[in-house]
C-alpha positions in Angstrom: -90.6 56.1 -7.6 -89.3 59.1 -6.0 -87.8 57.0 -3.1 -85.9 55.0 -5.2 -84.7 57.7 -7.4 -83.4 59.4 -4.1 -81.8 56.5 -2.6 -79.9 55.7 -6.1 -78.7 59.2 -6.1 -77.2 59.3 -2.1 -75.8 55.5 -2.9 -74.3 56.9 -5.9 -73.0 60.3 -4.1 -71.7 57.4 -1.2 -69.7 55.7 -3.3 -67.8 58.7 -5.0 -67.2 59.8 -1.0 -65.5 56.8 -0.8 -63.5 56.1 -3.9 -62.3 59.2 -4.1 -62.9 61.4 -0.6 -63.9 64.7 0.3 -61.9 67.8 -0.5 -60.1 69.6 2.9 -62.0 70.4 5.6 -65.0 68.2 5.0 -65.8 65.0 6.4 -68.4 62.6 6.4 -69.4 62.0 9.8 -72.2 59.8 9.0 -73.1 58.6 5.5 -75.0 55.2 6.3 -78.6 56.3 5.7 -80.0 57.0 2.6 -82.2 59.7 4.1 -80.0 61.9 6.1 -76.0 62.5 6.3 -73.9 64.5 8.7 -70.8 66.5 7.9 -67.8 68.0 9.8 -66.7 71.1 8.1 -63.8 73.3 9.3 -62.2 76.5 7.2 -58.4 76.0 6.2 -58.1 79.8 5.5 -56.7 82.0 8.5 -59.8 83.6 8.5 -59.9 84.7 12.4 -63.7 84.0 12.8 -63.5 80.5 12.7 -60.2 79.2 13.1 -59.8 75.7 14.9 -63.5 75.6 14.6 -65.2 72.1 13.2 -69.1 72.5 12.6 -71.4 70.2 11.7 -74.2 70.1 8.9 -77.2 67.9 8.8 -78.2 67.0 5.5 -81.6 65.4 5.3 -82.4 64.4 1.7 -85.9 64.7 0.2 -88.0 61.8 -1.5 -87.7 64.1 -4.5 -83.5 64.2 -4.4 -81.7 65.3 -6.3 -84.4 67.1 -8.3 -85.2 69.3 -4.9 -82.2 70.6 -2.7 -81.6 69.0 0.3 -82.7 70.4 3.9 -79.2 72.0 5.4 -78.8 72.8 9.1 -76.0 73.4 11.1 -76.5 70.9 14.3 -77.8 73.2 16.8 -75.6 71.5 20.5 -73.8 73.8 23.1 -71.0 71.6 22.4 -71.1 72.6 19.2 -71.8 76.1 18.2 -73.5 77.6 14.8 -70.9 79.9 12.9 -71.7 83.1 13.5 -72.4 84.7 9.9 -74.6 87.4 8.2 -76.1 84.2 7.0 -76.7 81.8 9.0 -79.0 81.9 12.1 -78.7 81.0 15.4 -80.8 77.8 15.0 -78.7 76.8 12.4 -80.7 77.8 9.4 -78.4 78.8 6.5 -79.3 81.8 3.8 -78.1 80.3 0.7 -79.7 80.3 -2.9 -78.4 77.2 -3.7 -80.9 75.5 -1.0 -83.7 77.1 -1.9 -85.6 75.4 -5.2 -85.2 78.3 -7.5 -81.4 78.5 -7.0 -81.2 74.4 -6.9 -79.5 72.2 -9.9 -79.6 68.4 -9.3 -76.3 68.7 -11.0 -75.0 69.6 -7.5 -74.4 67.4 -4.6 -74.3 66.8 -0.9 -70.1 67.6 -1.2 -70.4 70.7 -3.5 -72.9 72.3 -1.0 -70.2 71.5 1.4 -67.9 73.0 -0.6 -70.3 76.3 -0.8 -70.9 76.7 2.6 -66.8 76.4 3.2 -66.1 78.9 0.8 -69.4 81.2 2.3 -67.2 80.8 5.8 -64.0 81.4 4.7 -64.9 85.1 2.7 -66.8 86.4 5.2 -65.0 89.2 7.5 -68.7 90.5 9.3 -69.2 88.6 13.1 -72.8 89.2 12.8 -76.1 87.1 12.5 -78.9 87.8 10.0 -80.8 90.9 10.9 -84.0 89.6 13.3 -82.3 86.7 14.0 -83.9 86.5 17.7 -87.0 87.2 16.5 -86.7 84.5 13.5 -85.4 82.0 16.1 -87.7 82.6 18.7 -90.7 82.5 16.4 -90.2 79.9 13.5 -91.9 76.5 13.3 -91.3 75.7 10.0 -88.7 74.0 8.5 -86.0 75.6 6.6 -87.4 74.6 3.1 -90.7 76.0 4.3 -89.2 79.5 4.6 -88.6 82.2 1.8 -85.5 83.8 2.2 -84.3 87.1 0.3 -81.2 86.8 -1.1 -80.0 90.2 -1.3 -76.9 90.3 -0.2 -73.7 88.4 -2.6 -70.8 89.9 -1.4 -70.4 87.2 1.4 
């Protein structure tokens, strides 16, 4: 039951994508699977930081979607480098209340979290990771929705 009420949400979310497209900045790089999507994002502010820069999210969508957030990485590649943000890890783990269950509304979507992490890139002015983020990196075997973040910080 939970399968199919994921896979009539993504096909749903699909078919908006492409009627009607993705704001600026965001493109779906692959949207064929009902269980996992990929993103390009870039910023279109002049925000120094991460100008020409395109990074890529992995979204991979739980049996319980869109009643439980979706698991959001940025793809880890030396290709292809994490933004380097107060928060946002090394390993591509993103600090973001709307990710976490408690700050998760089904009302939201695979292109508004887009939309949030653009908008987290484009105000932030600090070229810093997380505090501890070698140790959190070099230590963690769980999976981002395994992991209880603090949100303390919303000015960024």
């Amino acid at each position: 039951m939970a399968t199919q009420m994921r896979e009539k949400r993504v096909a749903k979310e699909r078919q908006k994508i492409e009627r009607s497209g993705l704001p600026p900045g965001i493109e779906l790089v692959d949207g064929e699977s009902l269980k996992e999507w990929t993103f390009d994002i870039r910023v279109l502010d002049t925000n120094p930081l991460y100008q020409n820069q395109v990074y890529r999210l992995k979204f991979v969508f739980p049996q319980s979607y869109p009643i439980e957030p979706p698991e959001v990485t940025f793809d880890v590649k030396p290709e292809r480098p994490v933004p380097i943000h107060p928060h946002i890890y090394s390993n591509g783990f993103i600090c973001l209340d709307l990710l976490d269950t408690q700050g998760w509304s089904p009302v939201q979507s695979a292109e508004s979290v887009c939309m949030s992490i653009q908008s987290m890139l484009t105000s932030n002015i600090k070229n810093e990771r997380p505090p501890g983020d070698e140790e959190f990196v070099r230590g963690n075997r769980l999976r981002p929705r395994d992991i209880e973040f603090l949100y303390h910080d919303n000015t960024i």
